[in-house]
C-alpha positions as CSV (number, residue, x, y, z in Angstrom):
1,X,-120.9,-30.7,-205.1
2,X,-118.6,-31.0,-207.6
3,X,-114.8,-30.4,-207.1
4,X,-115.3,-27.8,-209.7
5,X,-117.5,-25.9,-207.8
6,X,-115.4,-25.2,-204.9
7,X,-113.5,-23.3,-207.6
8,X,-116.4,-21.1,-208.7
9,X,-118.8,-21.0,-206.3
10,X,-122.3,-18.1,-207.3
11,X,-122.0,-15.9,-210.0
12,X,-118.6,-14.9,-209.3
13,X,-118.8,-11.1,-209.1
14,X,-116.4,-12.3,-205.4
15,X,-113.8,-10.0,-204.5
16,X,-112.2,-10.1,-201.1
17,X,-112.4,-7.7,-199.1
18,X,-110.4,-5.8,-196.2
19,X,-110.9,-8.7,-192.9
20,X,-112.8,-6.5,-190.5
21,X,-110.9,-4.7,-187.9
22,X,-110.8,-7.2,-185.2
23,X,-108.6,-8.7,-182.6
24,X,-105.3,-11.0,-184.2
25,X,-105.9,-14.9,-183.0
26,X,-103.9,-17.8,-183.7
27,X,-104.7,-19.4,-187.3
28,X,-102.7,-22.7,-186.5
29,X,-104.9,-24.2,-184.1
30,X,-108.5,-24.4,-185.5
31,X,-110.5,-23.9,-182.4
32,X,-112.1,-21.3,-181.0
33,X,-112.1,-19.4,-178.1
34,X,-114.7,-17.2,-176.1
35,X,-113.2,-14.1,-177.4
36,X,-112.3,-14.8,-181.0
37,X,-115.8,-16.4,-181.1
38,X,-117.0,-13.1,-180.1
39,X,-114.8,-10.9,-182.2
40,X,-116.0,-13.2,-185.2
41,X,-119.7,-12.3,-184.4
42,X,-119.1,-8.3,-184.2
43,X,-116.9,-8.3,-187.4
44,X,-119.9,-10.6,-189.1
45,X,-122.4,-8.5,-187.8
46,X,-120.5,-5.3,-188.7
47,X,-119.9,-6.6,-192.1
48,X,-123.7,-7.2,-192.7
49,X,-124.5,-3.3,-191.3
50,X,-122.5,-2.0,-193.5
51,X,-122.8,-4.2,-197.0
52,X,-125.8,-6.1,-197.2
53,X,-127.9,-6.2,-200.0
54,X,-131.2,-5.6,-198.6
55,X,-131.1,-2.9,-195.1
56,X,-134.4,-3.8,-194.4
57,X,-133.9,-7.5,-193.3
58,X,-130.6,-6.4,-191.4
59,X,-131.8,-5.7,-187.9
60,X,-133.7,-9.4,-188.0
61,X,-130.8,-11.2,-189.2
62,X,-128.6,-9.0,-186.1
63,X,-131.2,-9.5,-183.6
64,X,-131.3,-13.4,-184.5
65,X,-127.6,-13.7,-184.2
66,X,-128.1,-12.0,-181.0
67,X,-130.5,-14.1,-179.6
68,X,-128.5,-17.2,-180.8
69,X,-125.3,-16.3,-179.1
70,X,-125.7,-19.3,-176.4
71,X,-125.9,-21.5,-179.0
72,X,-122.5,-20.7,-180.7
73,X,-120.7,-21.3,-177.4
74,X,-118.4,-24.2,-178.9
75,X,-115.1,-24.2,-180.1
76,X,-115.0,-26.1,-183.4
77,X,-115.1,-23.6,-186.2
78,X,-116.9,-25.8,-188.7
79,X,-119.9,-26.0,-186.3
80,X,-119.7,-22.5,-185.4
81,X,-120.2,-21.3,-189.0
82,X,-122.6,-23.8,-189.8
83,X,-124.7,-22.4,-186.7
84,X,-124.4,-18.8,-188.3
85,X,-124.7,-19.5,-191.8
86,X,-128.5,-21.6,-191.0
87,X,-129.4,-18.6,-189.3
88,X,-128.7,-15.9,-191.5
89,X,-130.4,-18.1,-194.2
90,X,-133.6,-18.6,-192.1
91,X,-134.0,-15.1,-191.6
92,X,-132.7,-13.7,-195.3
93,X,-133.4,-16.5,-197.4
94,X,-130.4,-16.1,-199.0
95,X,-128.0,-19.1,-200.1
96,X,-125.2,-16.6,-201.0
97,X,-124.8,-15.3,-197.3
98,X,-123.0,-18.0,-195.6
99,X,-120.1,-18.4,-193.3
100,X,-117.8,-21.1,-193.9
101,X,-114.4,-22.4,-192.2
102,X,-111.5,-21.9,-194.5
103,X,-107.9,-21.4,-193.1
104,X,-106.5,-21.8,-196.1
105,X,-108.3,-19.5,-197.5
106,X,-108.1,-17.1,-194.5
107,X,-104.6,-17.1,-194.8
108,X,-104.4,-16.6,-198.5
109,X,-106.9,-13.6,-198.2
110,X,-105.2,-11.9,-195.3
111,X,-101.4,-12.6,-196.4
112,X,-99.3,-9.9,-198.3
113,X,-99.3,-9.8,-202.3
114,X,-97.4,-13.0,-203.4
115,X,-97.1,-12.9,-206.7
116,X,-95.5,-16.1,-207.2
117,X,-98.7,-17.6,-205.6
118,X,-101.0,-15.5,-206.8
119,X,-99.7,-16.8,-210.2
120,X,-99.0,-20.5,-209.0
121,X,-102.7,-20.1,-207.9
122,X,-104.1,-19.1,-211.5
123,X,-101.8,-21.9,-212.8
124,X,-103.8,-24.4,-210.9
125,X,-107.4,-22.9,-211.6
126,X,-106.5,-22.7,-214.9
127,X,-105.3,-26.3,-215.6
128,X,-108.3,-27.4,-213.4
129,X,-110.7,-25.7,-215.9
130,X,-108.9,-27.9,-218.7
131,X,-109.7,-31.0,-216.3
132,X,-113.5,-30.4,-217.1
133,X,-112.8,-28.9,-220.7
134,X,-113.7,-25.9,-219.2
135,X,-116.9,-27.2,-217.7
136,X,-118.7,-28.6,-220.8
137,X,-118.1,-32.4,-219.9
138,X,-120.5,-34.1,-222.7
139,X,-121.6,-33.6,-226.5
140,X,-123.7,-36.4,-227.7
141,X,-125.7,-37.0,-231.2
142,X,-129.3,-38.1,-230.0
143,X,-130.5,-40.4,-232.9
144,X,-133.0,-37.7,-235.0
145,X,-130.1,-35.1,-235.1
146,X,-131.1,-33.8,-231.3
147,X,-127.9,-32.4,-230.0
148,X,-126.9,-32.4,-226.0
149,X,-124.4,-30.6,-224.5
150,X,-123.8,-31.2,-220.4
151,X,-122.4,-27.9,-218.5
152,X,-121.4,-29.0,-215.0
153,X,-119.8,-25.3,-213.9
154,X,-119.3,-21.9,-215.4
155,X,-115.3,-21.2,-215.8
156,X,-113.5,-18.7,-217.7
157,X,-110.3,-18.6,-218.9
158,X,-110.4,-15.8,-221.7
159,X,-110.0,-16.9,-224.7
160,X,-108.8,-20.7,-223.5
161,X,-112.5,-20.8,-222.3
162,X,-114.2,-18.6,-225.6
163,X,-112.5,-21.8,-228.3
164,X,-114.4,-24.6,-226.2
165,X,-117.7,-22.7,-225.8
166,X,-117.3,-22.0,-229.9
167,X,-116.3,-25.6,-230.8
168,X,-119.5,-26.8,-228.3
169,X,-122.1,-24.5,-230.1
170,X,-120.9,-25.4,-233.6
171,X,-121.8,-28.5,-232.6
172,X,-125.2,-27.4,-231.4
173,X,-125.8,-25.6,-234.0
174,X,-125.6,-28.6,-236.4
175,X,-128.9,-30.2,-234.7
176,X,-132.5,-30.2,-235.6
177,X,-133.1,-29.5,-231.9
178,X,-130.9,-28.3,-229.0
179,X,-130.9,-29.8,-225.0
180,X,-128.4,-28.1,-223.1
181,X,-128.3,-30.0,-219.5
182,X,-127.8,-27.5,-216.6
183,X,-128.5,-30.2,-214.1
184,X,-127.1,-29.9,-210.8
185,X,-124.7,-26.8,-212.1
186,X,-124.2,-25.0,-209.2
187,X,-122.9,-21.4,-210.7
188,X,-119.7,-20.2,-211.7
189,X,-118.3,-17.2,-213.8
190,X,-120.1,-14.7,-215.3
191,X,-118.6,-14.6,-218.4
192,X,-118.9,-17.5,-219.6
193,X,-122.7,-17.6,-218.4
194,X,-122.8,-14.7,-221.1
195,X,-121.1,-15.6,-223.7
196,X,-123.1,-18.7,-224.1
197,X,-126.6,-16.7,-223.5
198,X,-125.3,-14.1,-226.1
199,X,-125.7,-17.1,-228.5
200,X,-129.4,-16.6,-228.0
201,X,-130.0,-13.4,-229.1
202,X,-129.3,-11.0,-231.6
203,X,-126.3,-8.5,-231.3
204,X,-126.2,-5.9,-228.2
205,X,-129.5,-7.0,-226.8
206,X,-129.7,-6.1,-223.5
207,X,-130.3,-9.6,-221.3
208,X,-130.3,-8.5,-217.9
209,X,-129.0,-5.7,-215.7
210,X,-126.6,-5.9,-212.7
211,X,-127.7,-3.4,-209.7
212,X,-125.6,-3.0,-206.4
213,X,-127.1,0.0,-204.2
214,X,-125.3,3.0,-204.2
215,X,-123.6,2.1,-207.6
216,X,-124.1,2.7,-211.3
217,X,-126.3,-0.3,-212.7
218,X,-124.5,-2.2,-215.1
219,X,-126.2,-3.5,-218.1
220,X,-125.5,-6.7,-219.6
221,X,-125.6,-7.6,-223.7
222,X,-125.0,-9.7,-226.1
223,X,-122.1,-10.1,-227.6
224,X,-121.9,-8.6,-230.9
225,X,-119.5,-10.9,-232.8
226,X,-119.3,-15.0,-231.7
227,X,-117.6,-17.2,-234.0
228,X,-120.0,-19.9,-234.1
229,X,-122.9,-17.7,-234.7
230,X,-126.1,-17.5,-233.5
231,X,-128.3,-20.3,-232.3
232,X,-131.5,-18.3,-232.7
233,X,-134.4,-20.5,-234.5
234,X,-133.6,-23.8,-233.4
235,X,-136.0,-25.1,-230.6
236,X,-134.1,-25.3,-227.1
237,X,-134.6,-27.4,-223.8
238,X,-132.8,-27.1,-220.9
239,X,-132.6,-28.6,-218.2
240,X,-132.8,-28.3,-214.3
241,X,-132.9,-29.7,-211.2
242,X,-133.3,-28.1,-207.6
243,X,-129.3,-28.4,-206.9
244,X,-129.4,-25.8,-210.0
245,X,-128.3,-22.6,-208.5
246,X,-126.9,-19.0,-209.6
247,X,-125.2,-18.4,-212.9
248,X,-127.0,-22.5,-214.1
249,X,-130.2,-20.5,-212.9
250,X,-129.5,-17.0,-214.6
251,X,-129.2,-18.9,-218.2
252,X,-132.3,-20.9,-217.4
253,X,-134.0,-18.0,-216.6
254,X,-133.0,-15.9,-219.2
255,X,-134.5,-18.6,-221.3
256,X,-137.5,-18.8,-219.7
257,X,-138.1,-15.1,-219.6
258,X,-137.5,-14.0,-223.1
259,X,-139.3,-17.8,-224.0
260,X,-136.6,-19.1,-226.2
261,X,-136.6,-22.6,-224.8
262,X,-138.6,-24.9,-222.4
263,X,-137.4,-25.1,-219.1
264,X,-137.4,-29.1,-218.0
265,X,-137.2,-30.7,-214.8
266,X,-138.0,-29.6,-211.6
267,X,-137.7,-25.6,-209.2
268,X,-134.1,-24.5,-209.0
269,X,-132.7,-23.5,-206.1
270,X,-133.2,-19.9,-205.8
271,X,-129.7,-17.9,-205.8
272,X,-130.1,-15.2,-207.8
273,X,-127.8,-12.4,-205.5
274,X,-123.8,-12.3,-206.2
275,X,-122.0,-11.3,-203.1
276,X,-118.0,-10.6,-202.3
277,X,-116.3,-12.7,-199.3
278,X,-114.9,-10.9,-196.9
279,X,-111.8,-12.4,-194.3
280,X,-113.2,-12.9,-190.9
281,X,-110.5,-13.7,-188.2
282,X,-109.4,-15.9,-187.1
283,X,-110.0,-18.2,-190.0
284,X,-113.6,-17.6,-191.7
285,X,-114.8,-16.8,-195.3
286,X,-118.0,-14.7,-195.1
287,X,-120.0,-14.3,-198.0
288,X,-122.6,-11.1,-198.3
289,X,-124.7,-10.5,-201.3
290,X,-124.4,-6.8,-202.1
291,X,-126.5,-7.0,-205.8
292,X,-128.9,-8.9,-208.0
293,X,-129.9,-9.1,-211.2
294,X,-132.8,-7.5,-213.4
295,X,-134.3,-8.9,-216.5
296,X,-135.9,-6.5,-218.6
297,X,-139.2,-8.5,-219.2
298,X,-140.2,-8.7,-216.0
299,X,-137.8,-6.0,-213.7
300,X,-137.2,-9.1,-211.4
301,X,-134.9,-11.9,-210.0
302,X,-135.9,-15.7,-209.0
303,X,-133.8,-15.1,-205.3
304,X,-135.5,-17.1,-203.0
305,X,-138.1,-18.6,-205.1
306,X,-136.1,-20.2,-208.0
307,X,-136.6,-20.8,-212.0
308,X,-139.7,-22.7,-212.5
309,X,-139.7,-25.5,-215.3
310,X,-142.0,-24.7,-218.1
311,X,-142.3,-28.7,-218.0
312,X,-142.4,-30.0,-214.6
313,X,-141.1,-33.3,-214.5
314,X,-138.9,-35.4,-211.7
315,X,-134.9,-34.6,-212.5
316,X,-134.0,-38.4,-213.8
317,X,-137.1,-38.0,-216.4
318,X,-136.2,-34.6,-218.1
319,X,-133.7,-35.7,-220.5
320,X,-136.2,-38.4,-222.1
321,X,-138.6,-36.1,-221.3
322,X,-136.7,-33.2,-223.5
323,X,-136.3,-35.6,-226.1
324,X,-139.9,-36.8,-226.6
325,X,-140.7,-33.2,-227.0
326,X,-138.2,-31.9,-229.2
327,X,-139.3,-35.4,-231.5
328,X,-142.7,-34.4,-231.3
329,X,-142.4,-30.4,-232.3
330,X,-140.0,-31.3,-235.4
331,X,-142.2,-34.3,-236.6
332,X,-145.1,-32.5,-238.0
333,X,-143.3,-30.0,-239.8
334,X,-140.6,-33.0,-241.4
335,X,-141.4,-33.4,-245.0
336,X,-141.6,-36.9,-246.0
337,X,-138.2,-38.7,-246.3
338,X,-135.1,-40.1,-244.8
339,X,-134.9,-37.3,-242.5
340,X,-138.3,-37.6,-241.1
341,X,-137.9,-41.9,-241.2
342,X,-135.0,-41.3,-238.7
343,X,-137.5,-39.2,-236.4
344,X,-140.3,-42.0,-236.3
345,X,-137.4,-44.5,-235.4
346,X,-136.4,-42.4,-232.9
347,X,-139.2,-41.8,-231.1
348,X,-140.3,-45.5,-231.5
349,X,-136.9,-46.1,-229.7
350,X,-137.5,-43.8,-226.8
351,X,-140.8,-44.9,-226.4
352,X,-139.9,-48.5,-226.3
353,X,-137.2,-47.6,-223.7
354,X,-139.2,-45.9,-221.7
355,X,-141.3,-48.6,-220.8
356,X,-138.7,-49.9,-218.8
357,X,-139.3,-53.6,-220.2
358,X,-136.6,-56.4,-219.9
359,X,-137.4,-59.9,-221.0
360,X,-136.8,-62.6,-218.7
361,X,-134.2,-65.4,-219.2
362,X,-137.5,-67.7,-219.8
363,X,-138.9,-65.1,-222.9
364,X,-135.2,-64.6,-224.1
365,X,-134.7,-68.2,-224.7
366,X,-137.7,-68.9,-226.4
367,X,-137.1,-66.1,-229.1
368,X,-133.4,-68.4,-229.6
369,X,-133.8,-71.0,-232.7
370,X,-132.9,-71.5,-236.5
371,X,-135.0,-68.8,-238.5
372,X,-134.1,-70.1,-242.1
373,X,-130.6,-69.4,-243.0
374,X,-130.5,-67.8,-239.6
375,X,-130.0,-68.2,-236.0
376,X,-130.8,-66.5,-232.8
377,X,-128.7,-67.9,-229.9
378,X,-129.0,-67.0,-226.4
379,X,-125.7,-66.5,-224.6
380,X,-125.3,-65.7,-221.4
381,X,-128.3,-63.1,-220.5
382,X,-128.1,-61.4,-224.6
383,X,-129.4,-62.9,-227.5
384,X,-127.4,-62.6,-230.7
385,X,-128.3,-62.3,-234.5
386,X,-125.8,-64.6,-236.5
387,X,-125.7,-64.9,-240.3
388,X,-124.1,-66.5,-243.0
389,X,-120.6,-64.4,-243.9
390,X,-122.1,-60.9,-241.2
391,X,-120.3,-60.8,-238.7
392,X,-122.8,-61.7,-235.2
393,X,-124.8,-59.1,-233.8
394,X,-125.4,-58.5,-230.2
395,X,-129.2,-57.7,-229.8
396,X,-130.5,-55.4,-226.8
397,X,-134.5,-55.4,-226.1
398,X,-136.6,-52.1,-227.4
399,X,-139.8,-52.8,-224.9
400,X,-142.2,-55.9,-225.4
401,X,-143.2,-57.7,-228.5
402,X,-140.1,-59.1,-229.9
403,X,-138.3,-56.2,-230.9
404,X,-134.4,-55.8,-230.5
405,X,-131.8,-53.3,-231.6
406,X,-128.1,-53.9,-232.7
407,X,-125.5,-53.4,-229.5
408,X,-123.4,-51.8,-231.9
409,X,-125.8,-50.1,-234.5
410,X,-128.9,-48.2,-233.7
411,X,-130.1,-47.9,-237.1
412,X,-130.3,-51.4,-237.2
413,X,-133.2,-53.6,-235.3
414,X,-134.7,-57.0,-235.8
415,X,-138.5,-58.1,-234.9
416,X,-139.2,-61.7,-234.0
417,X,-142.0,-62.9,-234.4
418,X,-143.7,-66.2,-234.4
419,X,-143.1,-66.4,-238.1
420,X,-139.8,-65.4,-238.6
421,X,-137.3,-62.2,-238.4
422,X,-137.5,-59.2,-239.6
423,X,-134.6,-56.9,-240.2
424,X,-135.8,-52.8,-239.5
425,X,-133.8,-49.9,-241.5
426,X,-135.4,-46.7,-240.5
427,X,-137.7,-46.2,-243.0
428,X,-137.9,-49.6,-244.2
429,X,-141.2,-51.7,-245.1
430,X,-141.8,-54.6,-242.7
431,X,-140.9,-57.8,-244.3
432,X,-140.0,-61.1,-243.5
433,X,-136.2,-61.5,-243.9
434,X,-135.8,-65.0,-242.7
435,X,-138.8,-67.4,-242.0
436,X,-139.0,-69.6,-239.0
């Protein structure tokens, strides 16, 4: 997991709440005894009476954790919580209802009001957001005008936050196609999961609803003014992987609901609850889901089950694989022209790559010689192009046949053959350059 993520971990709707009434224990020491191991219990179990999400499935997950007891008869805290958390997940299903040991954070949680840390605290967050340019780590120009964008974690810093996700979909918005790479994200802040979703749909449309029992439902919308604009109209794939989880989930599934996009890659993980964490003494954070979400197509959630890809593929394919579709929808409909030559060479790039082809040392020396005015030399394992008054060109293999591309120039690629060389523009006719 990314560091990031210990920042902003589900959808973020976690507030802390009041540590349960239980006995006082030590917090220096991390080790439990018998009776603070079963005060933790009662104030878990009391916690999960009174809060959780679903009432049905409490009396299974209580009897389980009563039935278990022997078995969490050790004093190390880590393997205490790791014992409840497995099963109050085998019984719920539910990645957001965990246990975990955090004295740190125990101590935070259950200290009185520091503002000086509180704001030392945000400081830190803050300025860690900045680390990861508030989570959108990569832009990248795929030859054919495809644009990517990488989102490793959902943070929010107001407006801070607002400028990069602006500057990141004015970039996307410049592209013939858009893959936005969600990867491994595991979650984050709500806010920005909807400001970048809002970018999707018109103004004020309602993209899901937010329902905790015994509370007012809260609808979310789009925003109705983003300085970018909209990225409606301009084909979408994202991408996902099964270490994809909660607000990384809600965006794909969002996507996938109102079919705006493909969904590429493989099942996410299935965390579709938001919970609060609640101070357990003597030095545990308990997380309880107490809501889900509700999309207005289908008056559902993917907790438990996950988002399913639209395009099931292994997660180290669906980038190429995202990219060989979006070349293939925007080819037919390319008039004739420079703009549709740089999508053939594209896709005869990605294809070549694809194949996975290296030469060996044996073929790469035999492509070496004079070709007319012309050489090819072989040094070290990469062939070069060298010319009279051009600077020398490193050439890197594009699949079998003879066919190499510029190191520093992918417009640019030469074709050996048994004749001669021939140097590739996209569009260009084939001819020979400089015979053999």
């Amino acid at each position: 997991m990314l560091l990031a993520m210990m920042l902003v971990a589900g959808l973020c709707f976690s507030q802390v709440a009041a540590a349960e009434p239980v006995a006082e224990a030590p917090v220096t020491a991390p080790i439990l005894t018998t009776a603070t191991r079963d005060a933790a219990l009662q104030a878990i179990k009391a916690r999960l009476t009174r809060a959780y999400i679903d009432p049905e499935r409490v009396p299974a997950i209580l009897a389980r954790l009563n039935s278990s007891k022997a078995r969490y008869r050790t004093d190390d805290p880590a393997r205490f919580a790791s014992l409840i958390t497995a099963d109050m997940q085998t019984v719920a299903n539910d990645t957001h209802l965990y246990l975990r040991f955090e004295p740190e954070w125990y101590r935070a949680a259950t200290a009185p009001p520091d503002q000086a840390a509180i704001a030392a605290s945000n400081a830190f967050e803050a300025q860690h957001a900045r680390d990861f340019n508030q989570g959108l780590v990569e832009t990248r120009l795929l030859p054919g005008n495809i644009r990517y964008l990488k989102i490793v974690g959902f943070f929010w810093n107001e407006a801070e936050t607002a400028r990069a996700y602006d500057d990141a979909m004015r970039f996307l918005k410049g592209g013939r196609a858009i893959i936005i790479d969600l990867r491994s994200n595991q979650g984050g802040d709500t806010n920005a999961l909807d400001y970048l979703r809002s970018h999707f749909f018109a103004p004020d449309t309602l993209m899901t609803t937010l329902i905790t029992p015994g509370s007012p439902d809260v609808q979310v919308r789009s925003q109705l003014n983003l300085p970018s604009g909209r990225l409606t109209g301009i084909p979408l794939y994202v991408l996902i992987n099964h270490r994809s989880r909660s607000a990384a989930e809600a965006f794909a599934y969002t996507i996938g609901q109102f079919k705006l996009g493909e969904l590429v890659g493989e099942r996410t993980e299935g965390a579709a609850h938001f919970s609060d964490d609640t101070a357990v003494p003597p030095f545990f954070r308990l997380s309880v889901p107490l809501g889900y979400t509700q999309d207005p197509i289908g008056k559902r959630d993917w907790e438990g089950t996950g988002v399913s890809p639209t395009v099931d593929v292994p997660a180290p394919e669906a980038l190429d694989t995202a990219y060989d579709l979006a070349l293939a929808r925007l080819l037919p409909v390319t008039p004739a022209g420079i703009e549709k030559d740089f999508l053939v060479w594209a896709r005869d790039r990605l294809a070549a790559q694809r194949t996975g082809y290296a030469p060996t040392p044996t073929e790469l020396s035999a492509f070496a010689g004079q070709y007319g005015a012309a050489k090819i030399e072989l040094r070290g394992s990469a062939l070069w192009l060298i010319r009279p008054d051009r600077e020398p060109r490193q050439l890197n293999p594009l699949g079998a046949g003879g066919l190499f591309e510029a190191e520093d120039d992918d417009t640019f690629r030469v074709k050996i053959g048994n004749d001669g060389l021939y140097l590739l523009r996209p569009g260009s006719p084939l001819t020979l350059d400089y015979p053999r």
